[in-house]
C-alpha positions in Angstrom: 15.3 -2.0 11.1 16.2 1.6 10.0 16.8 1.8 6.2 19.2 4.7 4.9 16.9 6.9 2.6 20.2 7.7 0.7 21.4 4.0 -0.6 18.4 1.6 -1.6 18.3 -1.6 -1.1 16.9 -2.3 -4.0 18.2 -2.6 -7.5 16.5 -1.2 -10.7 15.4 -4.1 -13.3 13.6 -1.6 -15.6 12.2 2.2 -15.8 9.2 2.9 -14.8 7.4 3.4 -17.9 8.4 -0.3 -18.5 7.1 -1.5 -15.6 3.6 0.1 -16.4 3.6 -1.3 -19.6 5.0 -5.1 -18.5 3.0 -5.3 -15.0 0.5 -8.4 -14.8 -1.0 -10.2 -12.0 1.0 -12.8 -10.9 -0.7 -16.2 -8.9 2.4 -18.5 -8.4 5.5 -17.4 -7.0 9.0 -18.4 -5.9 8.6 -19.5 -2.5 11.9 -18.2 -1.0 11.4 -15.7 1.6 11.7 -12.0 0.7 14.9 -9.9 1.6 13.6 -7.8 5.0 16.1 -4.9 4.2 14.8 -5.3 0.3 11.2 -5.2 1.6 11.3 -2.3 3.7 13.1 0.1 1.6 10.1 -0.7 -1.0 7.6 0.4 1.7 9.3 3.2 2.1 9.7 4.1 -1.3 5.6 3.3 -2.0 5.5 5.9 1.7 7.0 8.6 -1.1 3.3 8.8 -2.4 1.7 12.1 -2.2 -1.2 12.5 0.4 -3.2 15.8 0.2 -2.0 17.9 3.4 0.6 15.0 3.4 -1.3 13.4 6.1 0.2 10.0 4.9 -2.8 7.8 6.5 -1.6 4.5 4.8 -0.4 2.0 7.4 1.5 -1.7 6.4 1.0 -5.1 7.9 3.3 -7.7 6.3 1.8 -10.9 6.7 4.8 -13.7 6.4 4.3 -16.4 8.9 2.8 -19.7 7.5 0.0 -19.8 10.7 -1.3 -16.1 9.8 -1.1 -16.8 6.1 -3.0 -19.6 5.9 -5.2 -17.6 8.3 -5.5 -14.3 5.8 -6.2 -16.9 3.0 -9.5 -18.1 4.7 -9.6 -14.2 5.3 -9.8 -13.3 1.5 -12.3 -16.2 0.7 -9.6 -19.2 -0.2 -7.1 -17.1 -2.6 -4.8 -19.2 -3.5 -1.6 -16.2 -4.0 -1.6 -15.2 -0.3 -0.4 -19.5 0.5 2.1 -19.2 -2.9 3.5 -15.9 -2.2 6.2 -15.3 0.7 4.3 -12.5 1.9 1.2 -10.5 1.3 1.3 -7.2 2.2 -2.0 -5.7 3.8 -2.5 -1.8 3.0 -5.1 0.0 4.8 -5.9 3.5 6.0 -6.5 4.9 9.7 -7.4 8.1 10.2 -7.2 8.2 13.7 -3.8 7.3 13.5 -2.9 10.0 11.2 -4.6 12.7 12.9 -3.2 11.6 16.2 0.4 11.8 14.5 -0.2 15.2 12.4 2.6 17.0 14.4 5.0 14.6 12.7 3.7 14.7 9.2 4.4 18.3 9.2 7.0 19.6 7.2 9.9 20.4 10.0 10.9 22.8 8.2 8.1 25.5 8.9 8.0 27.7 11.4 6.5 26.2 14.7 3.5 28.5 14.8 2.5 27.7 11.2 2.8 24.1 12.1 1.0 24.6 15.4 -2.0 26.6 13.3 -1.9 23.8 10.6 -2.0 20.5 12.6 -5.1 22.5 14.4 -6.9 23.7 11.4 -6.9 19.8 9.9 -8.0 18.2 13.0 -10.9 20.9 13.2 -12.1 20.4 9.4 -12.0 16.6 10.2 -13.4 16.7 13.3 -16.5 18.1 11.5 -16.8 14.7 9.6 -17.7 11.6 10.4 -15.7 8.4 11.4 -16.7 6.9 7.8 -16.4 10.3 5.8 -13.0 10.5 7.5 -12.0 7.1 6.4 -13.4 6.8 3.0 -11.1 10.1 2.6 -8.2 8.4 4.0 -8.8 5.0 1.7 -8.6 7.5 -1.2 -4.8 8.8 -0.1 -4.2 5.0 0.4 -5.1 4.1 -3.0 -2.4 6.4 -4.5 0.4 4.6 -2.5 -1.2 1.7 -3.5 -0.7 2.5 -7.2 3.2 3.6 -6.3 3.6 -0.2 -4.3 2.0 -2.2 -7.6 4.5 0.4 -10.3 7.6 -0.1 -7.7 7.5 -3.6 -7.0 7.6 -4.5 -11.5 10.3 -2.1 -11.7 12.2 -4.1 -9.4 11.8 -7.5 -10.5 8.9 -8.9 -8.2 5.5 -9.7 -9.0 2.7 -8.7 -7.0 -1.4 -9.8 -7.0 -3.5 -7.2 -5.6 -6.9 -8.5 -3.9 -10.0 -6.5 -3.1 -11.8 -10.2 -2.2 -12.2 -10.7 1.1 -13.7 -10.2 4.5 -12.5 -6.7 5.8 -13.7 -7.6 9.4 -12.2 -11.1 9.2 -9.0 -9.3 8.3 -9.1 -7.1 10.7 -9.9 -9.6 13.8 -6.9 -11.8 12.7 -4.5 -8.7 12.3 -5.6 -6.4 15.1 -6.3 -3.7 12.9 -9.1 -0.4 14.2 -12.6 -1.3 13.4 -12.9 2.1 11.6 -9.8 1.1 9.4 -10.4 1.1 5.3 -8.6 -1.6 3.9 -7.3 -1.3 0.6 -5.6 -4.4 -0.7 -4.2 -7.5 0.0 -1.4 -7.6 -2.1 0.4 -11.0 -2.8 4.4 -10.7 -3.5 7.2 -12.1 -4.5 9.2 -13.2 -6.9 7.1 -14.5 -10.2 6.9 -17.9 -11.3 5.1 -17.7 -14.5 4.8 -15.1 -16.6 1.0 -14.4 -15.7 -1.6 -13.1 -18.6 -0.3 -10.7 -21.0 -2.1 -7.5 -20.3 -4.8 -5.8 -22.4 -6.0 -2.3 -21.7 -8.6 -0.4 -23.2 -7.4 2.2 -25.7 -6.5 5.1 -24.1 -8.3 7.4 -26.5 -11.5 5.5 -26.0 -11.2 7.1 -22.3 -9.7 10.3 -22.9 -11.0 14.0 -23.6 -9.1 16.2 -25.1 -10.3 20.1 -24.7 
């Protein structure tokens, strides 16, 4: 399905600065199945994130099905979200993907040469690292559009649990997924059904310098 970049799909239930200060984990849900036209168009507005070079390496497996969910539970050690939630949403990076599809990541609006000289000049400077330096720079990138996924989905009414429990190769066996993939999260979604713990932050002096 092709989602118009110029009409969302979505509708705005607060800004985003209330969504930062509202966002909470959330472990039960409404089971109802998520709108695929409303799902999308929030993957493609977390795909907005900035990447350095704009090499976008995040990829997206939406896991939905009851059979793979139940699957991806056992996956992330028995938690209990990825069974409540309609979907969990599994964001990881891949490299060799992303190389592979530099041409396309490149701004169409340069001149062909520049492109040409810039998709070769990345795959060089990677080439010189290794499969794992590669990745652990792409999970970085992917981190940042995780960030934009967690902020989006609050400011748009649904709730979302992110997970960092679980058996990466288990994950990847039961998905398909590269062996050199990073994977980021498992994030749980859908619409809340409780209100979840109120959040509490450290102050933000306590953790700032200000020179």
């Amino acid at each position: 399905m092709r989602i118009n970049p110029d009409s969302s799909a979505l509708t705005t239930s607060v800004s985003a600065a209330e969504a930062a200060d509202a966002r909470r984990s959330i472990r039960q849900f409404d089971p109802a199945p998520l709108d695929e036209a409303e799902l999308l168009e929030l993957l493609r507005l977390t795909a907005r994130a900035p990447s350095a070079y704009n090499v976008q390496p995040w990829r997206f497996v939406v896991v939905r099905d009851d059979q793979t969910r139940a699957s991806l539970a056992a996956a992330a050690y028995g938690q209990q979200q990825v069974l409540r939630a309609p979907a969990t949403i599994v964001m990881y990076s891949d490299m060799a993907d992303a190389l592979e599809r530099l041409p396309e990541a490149a701004h169409p609006e340069m001149p062909e040469d520049k492109r040409r000289a810039m998709v070769d000049s990345l795959r060089a400077s990677f080439a010189e690292k290794s499969i794992a330096q590669r990745e652990a720079w792409g999970l970085t990138q992917t981190n940042i559009a995780l960030g934009y996924l967690l902020l989006l989905a609050e400011s748009h009414g649904y709730g979302t649990s992110p997970m960092l429990g679980f058996d990466a190769s288990k994950v990847k066996t039961l998905l398909g997924l590269p062996e050199h993939a990073q994977i980021a999260a498992l994030v749980a979604i859908g619409r809340p059904d409780e209100e979840g713990f109120r959040p509490h932050r450290l102050p933000v002096e306590s953790l700032t310098e200000l020179r």
